[in-house]
VOPAGU-2260 file (C-alpha; in pm, 1 decimal, decimal comma):
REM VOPAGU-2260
SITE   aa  ch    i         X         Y         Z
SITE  UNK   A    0   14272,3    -533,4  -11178,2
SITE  UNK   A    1   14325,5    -877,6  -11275,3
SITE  UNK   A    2   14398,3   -1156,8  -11050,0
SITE  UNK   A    3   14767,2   -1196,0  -11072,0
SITE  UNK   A    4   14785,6    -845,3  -11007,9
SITE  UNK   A    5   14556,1    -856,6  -10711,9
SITE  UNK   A    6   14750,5   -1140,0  -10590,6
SITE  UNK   A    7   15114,8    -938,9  -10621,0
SITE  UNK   A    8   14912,8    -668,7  -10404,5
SITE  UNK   A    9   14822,8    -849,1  -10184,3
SITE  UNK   A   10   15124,8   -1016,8  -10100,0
SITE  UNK   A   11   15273,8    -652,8  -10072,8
SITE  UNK   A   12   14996,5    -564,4   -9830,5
SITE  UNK   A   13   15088,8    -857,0   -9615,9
SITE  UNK   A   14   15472,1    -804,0   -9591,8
SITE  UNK   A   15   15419,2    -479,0   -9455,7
SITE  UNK   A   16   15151,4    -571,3   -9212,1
SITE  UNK   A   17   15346,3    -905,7   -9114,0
SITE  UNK   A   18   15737,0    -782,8   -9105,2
SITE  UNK   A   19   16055,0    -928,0   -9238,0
SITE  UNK   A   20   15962,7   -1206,6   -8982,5
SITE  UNK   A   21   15707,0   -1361,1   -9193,3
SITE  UNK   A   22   15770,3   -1481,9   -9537,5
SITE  UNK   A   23   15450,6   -1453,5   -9734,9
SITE  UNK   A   24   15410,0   -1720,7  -10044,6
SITE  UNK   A   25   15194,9   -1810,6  -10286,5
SITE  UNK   A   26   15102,3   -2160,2  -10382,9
SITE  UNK   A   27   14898,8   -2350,8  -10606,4
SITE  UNK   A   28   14663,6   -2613,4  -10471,5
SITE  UNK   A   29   14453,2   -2891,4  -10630,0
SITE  UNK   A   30   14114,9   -2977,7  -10463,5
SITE  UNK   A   31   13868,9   -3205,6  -10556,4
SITE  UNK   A   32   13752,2   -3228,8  -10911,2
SITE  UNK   A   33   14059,4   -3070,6  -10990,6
SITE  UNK   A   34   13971,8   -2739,4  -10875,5
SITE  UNK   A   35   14298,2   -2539,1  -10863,0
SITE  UNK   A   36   14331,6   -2222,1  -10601,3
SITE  UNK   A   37   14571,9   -2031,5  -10575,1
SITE  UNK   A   38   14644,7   -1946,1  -10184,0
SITE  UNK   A   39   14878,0   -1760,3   -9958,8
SITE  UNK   A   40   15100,2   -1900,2   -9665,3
SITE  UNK   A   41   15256,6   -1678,6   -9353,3
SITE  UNK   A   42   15539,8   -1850,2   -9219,4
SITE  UNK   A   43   15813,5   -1730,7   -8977,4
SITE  UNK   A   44   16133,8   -1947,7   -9021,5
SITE  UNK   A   45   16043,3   -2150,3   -8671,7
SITE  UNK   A   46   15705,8   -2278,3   -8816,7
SITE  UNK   A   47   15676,2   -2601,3   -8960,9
SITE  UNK   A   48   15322,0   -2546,6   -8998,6
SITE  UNK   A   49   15072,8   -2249,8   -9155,6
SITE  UNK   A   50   14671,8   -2262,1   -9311,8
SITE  UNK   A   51   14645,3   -2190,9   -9644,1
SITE  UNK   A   52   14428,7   -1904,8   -9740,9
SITE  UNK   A   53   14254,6   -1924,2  -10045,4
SITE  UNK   A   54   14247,5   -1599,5  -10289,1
SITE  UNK   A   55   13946,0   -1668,2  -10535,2
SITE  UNK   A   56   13672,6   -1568,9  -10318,5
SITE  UNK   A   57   13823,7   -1254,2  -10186,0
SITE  UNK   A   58   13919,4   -1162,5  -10497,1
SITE  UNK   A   59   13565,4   -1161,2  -10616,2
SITE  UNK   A   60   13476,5    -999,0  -10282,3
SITE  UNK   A   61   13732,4    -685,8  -10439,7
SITE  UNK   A   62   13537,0    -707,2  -10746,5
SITE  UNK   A   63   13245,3    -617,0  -10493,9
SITE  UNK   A   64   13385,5    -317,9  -10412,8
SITE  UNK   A   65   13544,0    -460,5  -10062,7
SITE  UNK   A   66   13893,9    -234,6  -10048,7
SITE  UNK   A   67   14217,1    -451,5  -10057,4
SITE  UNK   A   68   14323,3    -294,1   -9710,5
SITE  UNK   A   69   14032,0    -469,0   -9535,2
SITE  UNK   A   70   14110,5    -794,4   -9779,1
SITE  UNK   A   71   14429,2    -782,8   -9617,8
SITE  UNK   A   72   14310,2    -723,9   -9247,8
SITE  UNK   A   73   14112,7   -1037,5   -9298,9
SITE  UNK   A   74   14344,8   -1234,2   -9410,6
SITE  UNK   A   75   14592,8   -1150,1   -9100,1
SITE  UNK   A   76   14270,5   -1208,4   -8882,5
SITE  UNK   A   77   14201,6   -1523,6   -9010,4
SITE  UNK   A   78   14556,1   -1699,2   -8953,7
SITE  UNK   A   79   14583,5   -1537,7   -8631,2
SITE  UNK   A   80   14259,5   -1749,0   -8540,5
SITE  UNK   A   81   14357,7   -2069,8   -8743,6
SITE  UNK   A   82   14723,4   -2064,5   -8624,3
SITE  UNK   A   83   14808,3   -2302,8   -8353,3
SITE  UNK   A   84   14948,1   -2176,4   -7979,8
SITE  UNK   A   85   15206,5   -2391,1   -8004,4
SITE  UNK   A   86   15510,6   -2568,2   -8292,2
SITE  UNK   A   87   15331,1   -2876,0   -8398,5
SITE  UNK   A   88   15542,8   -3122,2   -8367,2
SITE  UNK   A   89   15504,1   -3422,9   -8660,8
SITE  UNK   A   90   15665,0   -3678,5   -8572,0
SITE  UNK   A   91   15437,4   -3885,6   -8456,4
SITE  UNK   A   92   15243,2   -3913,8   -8813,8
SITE  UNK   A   93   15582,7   -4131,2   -8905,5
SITE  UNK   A   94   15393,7   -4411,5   -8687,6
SITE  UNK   A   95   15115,2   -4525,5   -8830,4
SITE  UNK   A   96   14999,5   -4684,1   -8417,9
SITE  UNK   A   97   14980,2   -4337,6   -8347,2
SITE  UNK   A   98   14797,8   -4207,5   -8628,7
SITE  UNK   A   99   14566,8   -4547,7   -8699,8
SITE  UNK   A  100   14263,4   -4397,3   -8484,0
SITE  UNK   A  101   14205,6   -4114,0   -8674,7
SITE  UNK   A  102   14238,6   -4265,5   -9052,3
SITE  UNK   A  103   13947,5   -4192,6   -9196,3
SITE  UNK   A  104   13742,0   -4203,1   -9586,6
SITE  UNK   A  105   13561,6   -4031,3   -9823,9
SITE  UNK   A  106   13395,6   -4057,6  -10185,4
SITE  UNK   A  107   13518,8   -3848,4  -10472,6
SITE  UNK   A  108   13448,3   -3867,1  -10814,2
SITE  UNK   A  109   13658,2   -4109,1  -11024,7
SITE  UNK   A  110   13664,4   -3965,7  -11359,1
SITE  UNK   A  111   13708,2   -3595,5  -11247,6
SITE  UNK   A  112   14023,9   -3690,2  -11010,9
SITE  UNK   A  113   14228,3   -3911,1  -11223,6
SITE  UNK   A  114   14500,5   -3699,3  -11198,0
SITE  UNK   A  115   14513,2   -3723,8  -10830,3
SITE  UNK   A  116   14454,0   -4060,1  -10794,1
SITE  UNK   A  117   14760,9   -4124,9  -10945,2
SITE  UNK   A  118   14927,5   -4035,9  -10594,7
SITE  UNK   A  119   14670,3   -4145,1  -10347,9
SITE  UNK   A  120   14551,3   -4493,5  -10208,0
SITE  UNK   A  121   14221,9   -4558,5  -10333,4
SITE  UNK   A  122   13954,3   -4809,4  -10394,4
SITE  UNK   A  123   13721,3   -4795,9  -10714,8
SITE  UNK   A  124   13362,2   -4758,6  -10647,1
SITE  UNK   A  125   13107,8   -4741,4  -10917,4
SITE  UNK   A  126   13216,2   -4416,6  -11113,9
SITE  UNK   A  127   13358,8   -4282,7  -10752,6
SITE  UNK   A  128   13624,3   -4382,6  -10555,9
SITE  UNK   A  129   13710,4   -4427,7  -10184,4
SITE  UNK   A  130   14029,9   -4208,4  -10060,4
SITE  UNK   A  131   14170,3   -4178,1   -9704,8
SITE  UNK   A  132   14269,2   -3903,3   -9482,9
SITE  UNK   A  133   14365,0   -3848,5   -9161,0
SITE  UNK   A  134   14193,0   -3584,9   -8928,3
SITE  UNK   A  135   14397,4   -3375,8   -8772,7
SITE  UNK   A  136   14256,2   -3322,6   -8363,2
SITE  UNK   A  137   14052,6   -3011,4   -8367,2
SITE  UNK   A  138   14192,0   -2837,1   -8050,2
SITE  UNK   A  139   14506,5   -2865,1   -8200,3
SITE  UNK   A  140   14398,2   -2709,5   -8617,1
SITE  UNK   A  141   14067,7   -2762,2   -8602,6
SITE  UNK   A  142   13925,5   -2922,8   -8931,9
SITE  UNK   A  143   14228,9   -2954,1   -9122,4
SITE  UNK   A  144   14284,6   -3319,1   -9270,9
SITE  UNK   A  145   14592,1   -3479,7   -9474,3
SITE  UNK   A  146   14516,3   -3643,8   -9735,1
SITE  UNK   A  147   14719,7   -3977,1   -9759,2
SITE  UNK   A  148   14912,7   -4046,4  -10065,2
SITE  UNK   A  149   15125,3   -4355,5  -10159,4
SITE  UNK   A  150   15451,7   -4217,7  -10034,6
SITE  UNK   A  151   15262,5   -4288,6   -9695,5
SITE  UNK   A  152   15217,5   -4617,9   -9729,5
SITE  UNK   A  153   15575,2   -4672,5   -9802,6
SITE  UNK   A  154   15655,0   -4486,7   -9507,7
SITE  UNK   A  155   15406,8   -4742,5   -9274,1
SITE  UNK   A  156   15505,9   -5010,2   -9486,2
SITE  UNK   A  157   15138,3   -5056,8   -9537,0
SITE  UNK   A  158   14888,4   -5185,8   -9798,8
SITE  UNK   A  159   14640,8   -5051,1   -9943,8
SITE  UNK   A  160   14396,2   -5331,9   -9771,3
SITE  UNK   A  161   14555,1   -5295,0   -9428,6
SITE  UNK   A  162   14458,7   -4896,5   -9492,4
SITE  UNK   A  163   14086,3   -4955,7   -9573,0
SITE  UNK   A  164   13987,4   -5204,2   -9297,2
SITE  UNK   A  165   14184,2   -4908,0   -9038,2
SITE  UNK   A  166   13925,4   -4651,0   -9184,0
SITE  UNK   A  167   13661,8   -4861,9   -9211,2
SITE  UNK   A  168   13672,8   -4931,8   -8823,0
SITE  UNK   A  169   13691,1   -4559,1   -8753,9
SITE  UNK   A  170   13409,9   -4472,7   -8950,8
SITE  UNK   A  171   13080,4   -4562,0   -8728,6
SITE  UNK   A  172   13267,2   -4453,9   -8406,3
SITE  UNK   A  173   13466,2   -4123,3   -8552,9
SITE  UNK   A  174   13188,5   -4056,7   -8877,1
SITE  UNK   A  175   12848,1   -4207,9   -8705,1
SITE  UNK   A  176   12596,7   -4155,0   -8949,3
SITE  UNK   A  177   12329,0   -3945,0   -8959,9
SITE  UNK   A  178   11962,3   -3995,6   -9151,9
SITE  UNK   A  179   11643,7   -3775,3   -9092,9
SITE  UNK   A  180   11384,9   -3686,4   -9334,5
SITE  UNK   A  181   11364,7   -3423,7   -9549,8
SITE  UNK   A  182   11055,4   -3257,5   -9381,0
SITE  UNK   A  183   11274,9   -3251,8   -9040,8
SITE  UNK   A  184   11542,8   -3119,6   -9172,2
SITE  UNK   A  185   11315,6   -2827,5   -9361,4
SITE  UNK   A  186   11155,5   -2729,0   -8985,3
SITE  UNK   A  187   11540,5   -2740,5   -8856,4
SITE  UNK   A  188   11668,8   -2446,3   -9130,1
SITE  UNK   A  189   11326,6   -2286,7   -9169,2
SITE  UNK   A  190   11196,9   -2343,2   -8789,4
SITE  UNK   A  191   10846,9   -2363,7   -8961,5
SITE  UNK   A  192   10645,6   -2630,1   -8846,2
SITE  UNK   A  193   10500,0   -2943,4   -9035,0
SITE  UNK   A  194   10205,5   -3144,9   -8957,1
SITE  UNK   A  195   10220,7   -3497,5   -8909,7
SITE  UNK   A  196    9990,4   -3509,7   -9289,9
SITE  UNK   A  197   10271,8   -3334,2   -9441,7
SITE  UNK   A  198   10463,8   -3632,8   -9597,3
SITE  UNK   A  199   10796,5   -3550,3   -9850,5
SITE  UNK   A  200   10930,8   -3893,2   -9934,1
SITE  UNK   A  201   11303,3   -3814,1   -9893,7
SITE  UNK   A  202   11545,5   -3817,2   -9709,2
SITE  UNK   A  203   11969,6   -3737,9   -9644,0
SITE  UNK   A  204   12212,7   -3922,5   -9553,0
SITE  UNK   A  205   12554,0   -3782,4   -9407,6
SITE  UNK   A  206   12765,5   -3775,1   -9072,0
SITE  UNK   A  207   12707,8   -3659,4   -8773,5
SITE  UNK   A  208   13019,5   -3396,3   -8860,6
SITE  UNK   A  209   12836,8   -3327,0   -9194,5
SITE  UNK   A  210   13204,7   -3335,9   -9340,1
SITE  UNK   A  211   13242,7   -3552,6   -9599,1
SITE  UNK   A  212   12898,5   -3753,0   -9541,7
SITE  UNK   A  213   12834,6   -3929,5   -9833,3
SITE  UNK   A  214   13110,9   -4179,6   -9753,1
SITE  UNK   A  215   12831,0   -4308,3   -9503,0
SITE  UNK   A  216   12703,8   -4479,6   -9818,7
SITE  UNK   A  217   13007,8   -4732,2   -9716,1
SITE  UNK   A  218   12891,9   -4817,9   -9390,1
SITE  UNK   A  219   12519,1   -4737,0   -9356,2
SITE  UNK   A  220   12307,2   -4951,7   -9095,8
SITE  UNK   A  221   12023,3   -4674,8   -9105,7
SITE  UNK   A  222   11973,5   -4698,6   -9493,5
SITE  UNK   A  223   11894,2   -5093,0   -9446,9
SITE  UNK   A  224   11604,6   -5012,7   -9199,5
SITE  UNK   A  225   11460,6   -4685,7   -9365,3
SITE  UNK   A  226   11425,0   -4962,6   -9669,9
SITE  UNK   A  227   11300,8   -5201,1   -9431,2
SITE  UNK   A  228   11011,4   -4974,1   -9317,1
SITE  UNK   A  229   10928,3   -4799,8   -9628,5
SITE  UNK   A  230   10906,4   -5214,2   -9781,6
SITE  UNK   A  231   11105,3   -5015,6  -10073,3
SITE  UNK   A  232   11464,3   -5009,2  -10268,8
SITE  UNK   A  233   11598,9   -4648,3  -10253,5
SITE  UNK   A  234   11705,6   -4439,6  -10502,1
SITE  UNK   A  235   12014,1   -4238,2  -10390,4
SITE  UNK   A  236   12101,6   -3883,2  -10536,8
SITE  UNK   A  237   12434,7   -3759,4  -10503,7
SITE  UNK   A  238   12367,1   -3462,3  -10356,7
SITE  UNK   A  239   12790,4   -3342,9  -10316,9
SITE  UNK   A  240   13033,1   -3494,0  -10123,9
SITE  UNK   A  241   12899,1   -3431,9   -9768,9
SITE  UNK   A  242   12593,4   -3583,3   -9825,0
SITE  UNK   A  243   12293,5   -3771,9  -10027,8
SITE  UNK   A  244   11980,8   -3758,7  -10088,7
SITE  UNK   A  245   11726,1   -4096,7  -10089,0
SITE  UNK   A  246   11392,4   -4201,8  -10165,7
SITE  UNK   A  247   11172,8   -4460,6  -10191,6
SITE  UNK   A  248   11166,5   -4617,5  -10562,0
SITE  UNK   A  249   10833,7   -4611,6  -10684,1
SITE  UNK   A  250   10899,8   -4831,1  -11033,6
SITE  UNK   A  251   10827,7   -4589,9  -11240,7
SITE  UNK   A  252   11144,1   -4576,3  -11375,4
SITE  UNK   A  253   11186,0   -4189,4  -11377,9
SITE  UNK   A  254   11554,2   -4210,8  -11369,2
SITE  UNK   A  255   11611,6   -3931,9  -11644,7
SITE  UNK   A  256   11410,2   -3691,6  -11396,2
SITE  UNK   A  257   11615,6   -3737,2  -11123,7
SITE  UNK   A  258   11923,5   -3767,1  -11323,3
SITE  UNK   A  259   11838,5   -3390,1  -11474,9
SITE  UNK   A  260   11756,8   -3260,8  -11118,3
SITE  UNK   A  261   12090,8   -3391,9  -10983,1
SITE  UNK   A  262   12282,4   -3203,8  -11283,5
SITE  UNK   A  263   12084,8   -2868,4  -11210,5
SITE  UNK   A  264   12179,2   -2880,6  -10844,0
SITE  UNK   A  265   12561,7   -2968,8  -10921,5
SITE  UNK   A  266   12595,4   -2707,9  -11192,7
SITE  UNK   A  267   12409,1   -2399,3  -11021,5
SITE  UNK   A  268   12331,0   -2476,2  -10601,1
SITE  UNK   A  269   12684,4   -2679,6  -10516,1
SITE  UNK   A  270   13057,3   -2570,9  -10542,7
SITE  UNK   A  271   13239,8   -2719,2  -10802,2
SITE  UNK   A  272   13507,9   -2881,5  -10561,3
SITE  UNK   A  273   13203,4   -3023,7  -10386,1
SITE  UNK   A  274   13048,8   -3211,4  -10659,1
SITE  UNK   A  275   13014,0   -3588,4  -10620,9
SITE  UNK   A  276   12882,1   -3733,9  -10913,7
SITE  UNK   A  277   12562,2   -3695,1  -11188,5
SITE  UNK   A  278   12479,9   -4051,9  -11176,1
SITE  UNK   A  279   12211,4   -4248,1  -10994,8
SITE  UNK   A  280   12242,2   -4521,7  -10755,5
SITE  UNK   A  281   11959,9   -4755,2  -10602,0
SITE  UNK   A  282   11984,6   -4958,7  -10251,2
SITE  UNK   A  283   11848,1   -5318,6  -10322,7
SITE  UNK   A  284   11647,9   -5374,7  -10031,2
SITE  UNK   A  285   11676,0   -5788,9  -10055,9
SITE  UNK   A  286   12028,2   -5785,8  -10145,9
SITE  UNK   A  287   12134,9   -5490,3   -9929,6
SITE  UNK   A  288   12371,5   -5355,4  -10211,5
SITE  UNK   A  289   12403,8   -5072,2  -10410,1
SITE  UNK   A  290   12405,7   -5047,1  -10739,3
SITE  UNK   A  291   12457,8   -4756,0  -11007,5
SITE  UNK   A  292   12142,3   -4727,8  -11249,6
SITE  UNK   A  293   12268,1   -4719,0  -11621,3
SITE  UNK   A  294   11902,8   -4673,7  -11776,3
């Protein structure tokens, strides 16, 4: 079965389960990198708001050998848990006083989203650039964002700048940053234990949330004094777009090594709508900038 046709089935599968209450549709969604997925939305006339449920993975799931009935149960299970109590009522994203707190950014890749960027607010940075969202409260849909594009700025009656310095504000309080060595971070997942001679020179940078952490790039006080103490620039390696990767820059110019290991890990460990960028970056310690390295 192909996927349009496992898509038709399981639309069928969900009319059935859902009633003539619930229209079931399909829609098409660009993510990041201009990943498209093709989803499904359960909506009852009286809802002006549903999740989107993504098809690709469950479809390869089928190809597994998981049975389209239980695809289906899942499905149901899943926007029963996502679904709010409650209508959400909007209105209050019209004012931008009431929706300033939560403004928040992140780093995409500039050359894979040019598309998008077309619609959306943003700031070039390096070959990435800087695009805004606002976070929805998580009692209310828990992680679910909006992605702010220039038909809400019109609606504000806001600029682009005005946009920036509100996310920029939010970001330390909303986004605080988080950096702890790699070794730490290895005893965290693996729970083995590392002795104080055991010394891996690198170490990740992301937010406390680790959502969306390599924005903390932007805003970074802990990057400064990890330089500071090491009495070393950093490179950085885009790991994906919650997090990266630094380490002290030893001068021996092995930029071609790293720039090959970042490739691997974006072509076979990350998910393509997660992939930052390929290119290299180094922290000037004296200048407390970041720069891309070309060589």
């Amino acid at each position: 079965m192909d996927f349009n046709v496992f898509v038709e089935n399981i639309v069928d599968l969900l009319q059935k389960k859902m009633g003539e209450d619930y229209e079931i549709r399909v829609t098409k969604v660009t993510k990041n990198n201009d990943i498209q997925l093709t989803g499904v939305i359960l909506m009852r006339e009286s809802d002006n708001i549903s999740p989107t449920i993504y098809l690709e993975g469950l479809y390869a799931e089928y190809k597994n050998g998981t049975a389209l009935e239980q695809l289906a149960e899942k499905i149901v299970a899943f926007y029963t848990e996502q679904m709010p109590d409650q209508e959400l009522n909007m209105d209050f994203f019209k004012d931008f006083e009431q929706v300033k707190g939560r403004i928040f950014y992140k780093l995409v890749s500039f050359e894979k989203n040019r598309k998008l960027l077309e619609k959306l607010p943003h700031y070039r940075w390096h070959d990435l650039a800087i695009i805004f969202y606002y976070a929805m409260e998580e009692e209310k849909v828990g992680r679910a964002s909006i992605t702010i594009h220039h038909h809400h700025l019109a609606m504000w009656g806001l600029s682009v700048d005005s946009l920036y310095r509100a996310a920029h504000n939010n970001m330390r309080k909303g986004m605080p940053e988080l950096l702890v060595s790699m070794k730490d971070l290895l005893a965290e997942m693996t729970g083995l234990q590392f002795g104080d001679d055991t010394y891996i020179p690198m170490y990740v940078l992301t937010n406390q949330e680790k959502l969306y952490g390599a924005a903390a790039l932007l805003y970074s006080e802990g990057m400064k004094a990890l330089a500071d103490r090491l009495q070393s620039d950093l490179l950085i390696l885009p790991s994906s777009v919650h997090e990266v990767l630094l380490l002290p820059d030893d001068g021996l110019n092995e930029y071609a090594f790293y720039r090959q290991m970042v490739e691997d890990v974006n072509t076979t460990q990350v998910e393509p709508e997660e992939v930052l960028s390929c290119s290299l970056y180094r922290y000037r310690r004296e200048k407390a900038e970041i720069e891309e390295i070309f060589s």
